[in-house]
C-alpha positions in Angstrom: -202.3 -38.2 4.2 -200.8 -41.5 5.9 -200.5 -41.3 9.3 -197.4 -44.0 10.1 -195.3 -44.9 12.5 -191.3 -44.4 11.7 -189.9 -46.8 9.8 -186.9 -47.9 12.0 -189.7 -49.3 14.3 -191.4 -51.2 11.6 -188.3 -53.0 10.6 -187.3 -53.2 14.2 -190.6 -55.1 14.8 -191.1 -57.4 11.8 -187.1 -58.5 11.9 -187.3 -59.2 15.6 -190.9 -60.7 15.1 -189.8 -63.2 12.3 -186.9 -64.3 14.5 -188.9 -64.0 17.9 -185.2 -62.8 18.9 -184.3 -59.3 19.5 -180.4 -60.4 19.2 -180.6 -61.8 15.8 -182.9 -59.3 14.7 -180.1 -56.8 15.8 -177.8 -58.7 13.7 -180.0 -58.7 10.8 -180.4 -54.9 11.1 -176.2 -54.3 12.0 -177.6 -52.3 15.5 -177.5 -53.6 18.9 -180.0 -55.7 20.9 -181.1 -52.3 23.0 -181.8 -50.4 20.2 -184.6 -52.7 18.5 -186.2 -52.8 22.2 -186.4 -49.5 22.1 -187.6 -48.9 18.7 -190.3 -51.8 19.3 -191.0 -50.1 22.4 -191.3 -46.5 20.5 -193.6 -48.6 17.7 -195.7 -50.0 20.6 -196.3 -46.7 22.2 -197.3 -45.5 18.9 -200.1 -47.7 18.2 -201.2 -48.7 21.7 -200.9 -51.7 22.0 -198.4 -54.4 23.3 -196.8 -56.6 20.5 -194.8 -59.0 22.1 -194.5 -60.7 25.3 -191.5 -60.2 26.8 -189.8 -63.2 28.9 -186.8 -64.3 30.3 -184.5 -65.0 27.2 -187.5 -65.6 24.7 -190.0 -63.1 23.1 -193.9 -64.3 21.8 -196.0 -62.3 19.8 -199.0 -61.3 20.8 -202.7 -61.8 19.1 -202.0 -57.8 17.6 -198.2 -58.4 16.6 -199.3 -62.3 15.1 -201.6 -59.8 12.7 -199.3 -57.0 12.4 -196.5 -59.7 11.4 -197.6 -60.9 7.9 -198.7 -57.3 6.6 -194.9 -55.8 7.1 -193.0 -58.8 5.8 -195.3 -59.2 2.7 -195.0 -55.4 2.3 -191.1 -55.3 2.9 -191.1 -57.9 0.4 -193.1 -56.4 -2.2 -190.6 -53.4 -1.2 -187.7 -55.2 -2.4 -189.3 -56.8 -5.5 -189.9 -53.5 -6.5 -186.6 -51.9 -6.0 -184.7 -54.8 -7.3 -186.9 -54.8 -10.5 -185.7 -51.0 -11.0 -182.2 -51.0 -10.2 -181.9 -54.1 -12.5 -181.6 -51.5 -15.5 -179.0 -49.7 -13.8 -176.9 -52.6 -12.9 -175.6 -56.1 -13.7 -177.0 -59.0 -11.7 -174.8 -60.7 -9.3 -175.6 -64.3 -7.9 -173.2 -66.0 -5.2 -173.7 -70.1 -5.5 -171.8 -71.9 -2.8 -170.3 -75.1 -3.4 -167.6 -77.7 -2.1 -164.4 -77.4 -4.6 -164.9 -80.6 -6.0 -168.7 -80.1 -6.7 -167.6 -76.6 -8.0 -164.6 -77.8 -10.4 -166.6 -81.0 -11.4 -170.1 -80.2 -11.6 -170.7 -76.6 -12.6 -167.6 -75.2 -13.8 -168.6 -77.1 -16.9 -171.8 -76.5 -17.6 -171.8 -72.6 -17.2 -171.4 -72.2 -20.9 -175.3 -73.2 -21.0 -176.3 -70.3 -17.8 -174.1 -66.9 -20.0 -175.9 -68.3 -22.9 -179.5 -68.1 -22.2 -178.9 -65.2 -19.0 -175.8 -63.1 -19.9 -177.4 -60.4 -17.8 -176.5 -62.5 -14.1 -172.9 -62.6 -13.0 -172.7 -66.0 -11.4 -170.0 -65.8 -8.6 -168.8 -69.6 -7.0 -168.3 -69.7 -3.7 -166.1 -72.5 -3.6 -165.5 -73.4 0.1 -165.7 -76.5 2.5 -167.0 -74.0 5.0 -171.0 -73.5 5.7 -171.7 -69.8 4.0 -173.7 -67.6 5.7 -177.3 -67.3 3.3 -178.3 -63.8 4.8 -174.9 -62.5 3.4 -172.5 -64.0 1.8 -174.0 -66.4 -0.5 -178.0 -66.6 -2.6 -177.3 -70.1 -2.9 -175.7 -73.1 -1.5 -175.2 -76.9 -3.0 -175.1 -78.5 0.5 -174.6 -82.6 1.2 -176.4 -84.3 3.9 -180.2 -85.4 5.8 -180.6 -81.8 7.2 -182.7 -80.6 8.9 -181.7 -76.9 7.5 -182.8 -74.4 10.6 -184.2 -71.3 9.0 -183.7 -72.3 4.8 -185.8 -73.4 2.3 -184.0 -76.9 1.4 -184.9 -78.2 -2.4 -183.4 -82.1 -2.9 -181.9 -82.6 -5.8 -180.3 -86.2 -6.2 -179.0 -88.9 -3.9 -175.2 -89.4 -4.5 -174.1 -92.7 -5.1 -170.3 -93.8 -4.8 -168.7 -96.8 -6.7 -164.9 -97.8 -7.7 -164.0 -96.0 -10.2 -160.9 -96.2 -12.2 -158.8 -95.7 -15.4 -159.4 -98.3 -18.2 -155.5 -98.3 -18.3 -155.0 -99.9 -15.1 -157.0 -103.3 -16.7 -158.9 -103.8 -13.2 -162.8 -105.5 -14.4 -163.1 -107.5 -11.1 -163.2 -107.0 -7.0 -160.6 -109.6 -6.8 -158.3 -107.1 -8.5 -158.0 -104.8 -5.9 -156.1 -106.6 -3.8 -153.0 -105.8 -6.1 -154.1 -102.0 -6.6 -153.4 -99.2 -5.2 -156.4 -97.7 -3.0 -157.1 -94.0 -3.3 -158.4 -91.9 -0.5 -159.7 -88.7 0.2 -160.1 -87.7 3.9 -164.1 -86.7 4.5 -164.2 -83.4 6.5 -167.3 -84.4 8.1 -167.2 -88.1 10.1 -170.3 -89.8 9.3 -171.3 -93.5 9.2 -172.6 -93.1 5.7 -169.2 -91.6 4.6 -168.4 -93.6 0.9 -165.1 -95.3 2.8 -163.4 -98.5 1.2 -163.8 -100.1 4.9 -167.7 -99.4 4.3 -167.1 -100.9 0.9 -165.4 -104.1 1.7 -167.4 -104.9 3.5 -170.8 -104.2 1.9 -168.8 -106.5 -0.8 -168.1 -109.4 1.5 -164.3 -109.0 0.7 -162.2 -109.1 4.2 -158.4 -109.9 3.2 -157.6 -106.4 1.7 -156.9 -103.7 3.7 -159.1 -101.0 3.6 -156.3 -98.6 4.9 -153.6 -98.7 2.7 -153.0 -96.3 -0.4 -152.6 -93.1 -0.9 -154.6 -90.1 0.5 -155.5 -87.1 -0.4 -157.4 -83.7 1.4 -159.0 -82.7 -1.7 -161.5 -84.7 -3.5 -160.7 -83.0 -7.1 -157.1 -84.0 -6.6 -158.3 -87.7 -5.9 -160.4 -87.8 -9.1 -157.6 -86.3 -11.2 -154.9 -89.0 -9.9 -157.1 -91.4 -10.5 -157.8 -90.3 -14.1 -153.9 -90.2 -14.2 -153.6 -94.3 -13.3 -152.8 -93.7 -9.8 -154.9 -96.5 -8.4 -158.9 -97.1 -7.7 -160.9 -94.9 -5.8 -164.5 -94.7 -4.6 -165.6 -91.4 -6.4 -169.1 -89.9 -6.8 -171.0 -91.0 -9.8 -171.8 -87.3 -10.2 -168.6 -85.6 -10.3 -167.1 -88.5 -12.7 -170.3 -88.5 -14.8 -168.5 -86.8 -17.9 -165.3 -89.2 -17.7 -167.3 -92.1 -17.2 -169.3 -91.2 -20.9 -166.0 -90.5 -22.2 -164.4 -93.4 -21.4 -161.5 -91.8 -19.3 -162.8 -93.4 -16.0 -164.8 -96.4 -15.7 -166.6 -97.8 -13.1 -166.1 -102.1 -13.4 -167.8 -103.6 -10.9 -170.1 -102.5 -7.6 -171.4 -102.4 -5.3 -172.5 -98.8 -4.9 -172.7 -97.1 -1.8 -175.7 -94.5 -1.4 -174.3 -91.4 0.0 -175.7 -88.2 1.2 -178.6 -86.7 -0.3 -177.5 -82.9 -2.4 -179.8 -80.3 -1.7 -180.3 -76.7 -3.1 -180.6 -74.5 0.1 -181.6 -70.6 0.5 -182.7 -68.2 3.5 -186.3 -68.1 4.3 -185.4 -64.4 5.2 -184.6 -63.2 1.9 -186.8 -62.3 -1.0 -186.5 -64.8 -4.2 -185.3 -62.4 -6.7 -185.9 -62.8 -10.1 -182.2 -63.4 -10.7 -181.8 -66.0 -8.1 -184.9 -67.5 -9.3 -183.1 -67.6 -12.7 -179.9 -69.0 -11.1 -182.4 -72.0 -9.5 -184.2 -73.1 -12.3 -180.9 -73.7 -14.2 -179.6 -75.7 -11.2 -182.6 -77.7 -10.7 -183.1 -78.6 -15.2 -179.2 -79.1 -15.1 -180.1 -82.1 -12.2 -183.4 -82.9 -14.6 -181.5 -83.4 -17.8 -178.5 -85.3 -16.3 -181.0 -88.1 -14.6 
């Protein structure tokens, strides 16, 4: 017969020992901060010996808790594998992707045909959202822009964005020269960064300094920019990515450069979550989506 300790204690200590934080461990386990000390206390009495070292504002592990550490998480995980495997046949699978609208509308939406036809067993919910969602709960999966670092996630890079004018074949614009006689479209970057795709950064990679960069029309969404400039509202700098299917179809084209590099797009998840086999599903398909469109 096993002779254990409870196992509030043992999640108590391997949460607060993989965050060396008894607050976010607390979070983690929706109790409050005195109730892990008291169950890591409890666990500590139990097996007689001291697992962390407690000072001001900051917990370490010590030499017994640094070896008692790895055998709870990989057994928690294993845990989870387990149960997940076995309630699979009872229940639908449900991955959360988070994306910016724009990514969401213009990237995914239209290749999820391909994901229900080779896994109709995972419901795929998009998280379509400008705001940062929370990997421990809200989301599996987020498509995130930027250099990181990502605190806390596993970050996978998928491509480098790259910006360029783009614009309808209607409009008969082939040359930089023409855009001082178009209309410039806009869309306002929720996040201010040098690197920002802007047509001030573009004029004057390009050299051209008697257009101004300001002028046009702007918008807050980027889908809505890419949509009026399908319609022959004026020339925008759009992502190469999210125009990639009107660009082969001839709706859009892109006449002249240069291209800006922008941001690099990353596939982010929690370090504190086990890969389940649906998520795992969910991230192959994302990353041979990126393979095939290279």
């Amino acid at each position: 017969m096993r002779r254990l300790p409870p196992l509030a204690g043992l999640r108590a200590f391997e949460a607060a020992a993989r965050h060396l934080s008894f607050k976010r461990a607390a979070d983690e386990l929706h109790v409050t901060p005195t109730a892990i000390s008291h169950q890591v206390r409890q666990l500590e009495q139990t097996v007689g010996v001291r697992l962390f070292e407690r000072r001001t504002r900051q917990v370490l592990l010590t030499a017994e808790g640094q070896v008692l550490l790895p055998v709870l998480r990989d057994g928690f995980d294993a845990f989870a594998r387990v149960l997940e495997g076995l309630s699979r046949k009872r229940r639908r699978a449900v991955v959360t992707l988070s994306a910016t609208p724009a990514f969401t509308a213009k990237w995914l939406v239209p290749r999820l045909a391909g994901l229900r036809k080779s896994r109709a067993d995972i419901d795929l919910t998009l998280l379509a959202s400008l705001e940062v969602a929370d990997l421990n709960s809200t989301a599996d999966l987020a498509l995130r822009y930027g250099s990181g670092p990502y605190p806390d996630l596993i970050a996978e890079p998928l491509t480098v964005d790259r910006f360029a004018p783009v614009v309808s074949p209607r409009l008969g614009i082939r040359r930089p020269s023409d855009l001082r006689s178009a209309t410039l479209l806009h869309f306002d970057w929720h996040r201010r960064d040098a690197r920002n795709p802007t047509w001030r950064r573009w004029f004057k990679t390009a050299g051209i300094d008697d257009v101004d960069a300001r002028a046009g029309v702007r918008f807050s969404d980027e889908t809505h920019a890419i949509q009026a400039t399908v319609a022959g509202a004026g020339v925008a700098l759009h992502s190469l990515v999210l125009v990639a299917d009107e660009l082969s179809q001839g709706t859009l084209v892109a006449p002249f450069g240069p291209e800006l590099e922008g941001s690099s797009l990353h596939l982010v998840r929690s370090r504190d979550r086990p890969l389940t086999e649906p998520v795992e599903a969910v991230r192959h398909w994302l990353k041979s989506e990126f393979d095939a469109a290279r």
